[in-house]
N, C-alpha and C positions, 0 to 999 in steps of 0.2 A: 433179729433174735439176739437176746441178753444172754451171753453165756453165764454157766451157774457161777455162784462167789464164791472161794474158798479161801480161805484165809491166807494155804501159804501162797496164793498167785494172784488175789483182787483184793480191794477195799471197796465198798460200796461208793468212794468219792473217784476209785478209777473208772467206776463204767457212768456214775452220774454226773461225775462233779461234785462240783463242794456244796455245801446245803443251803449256803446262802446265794450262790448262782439258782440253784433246782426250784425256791421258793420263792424268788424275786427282794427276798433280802428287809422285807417292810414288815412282817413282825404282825400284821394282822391279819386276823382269820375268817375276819366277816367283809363285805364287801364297802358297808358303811364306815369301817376304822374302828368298831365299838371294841373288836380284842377278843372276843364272848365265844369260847365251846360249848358241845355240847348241847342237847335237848333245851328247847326253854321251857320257863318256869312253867307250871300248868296254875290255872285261877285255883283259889282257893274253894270254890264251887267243884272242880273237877279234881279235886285231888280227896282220897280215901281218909277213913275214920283214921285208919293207922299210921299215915303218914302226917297228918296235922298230932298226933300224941307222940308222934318221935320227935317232930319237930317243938312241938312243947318241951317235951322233956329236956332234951336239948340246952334249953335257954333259962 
């Protein structure tokens, strides 16, 4: 069990570590190295009237 964090007695790096230990330190977030958050794209077939006129507007 993780005791809770409080400021004046922990730092989230004294009960995990530092962040580049906790993450393996390589910066990527996909398993291929692509880098890429988040949802991907949907086709342009599956995305709504509103969202192709925001993205016009947009550009």
């Amino acid at each position: 069990m993780i005791p809770p964090l409080m400021s004046s007695t922990l730092s989230g790096e004294d009960v995990f570590g530092p962040k580049k230990a906790r993450t393996g330190g390589s910066g990527n977030n996909t398993p291929d190295g692509s880098n890429q958050t988040g949802r991907p794209e949907k086709e342009d077939s599956e995305k709504s009237e509103k969202t192709i006129a925001n993205r016009e507007s947009m550009s």
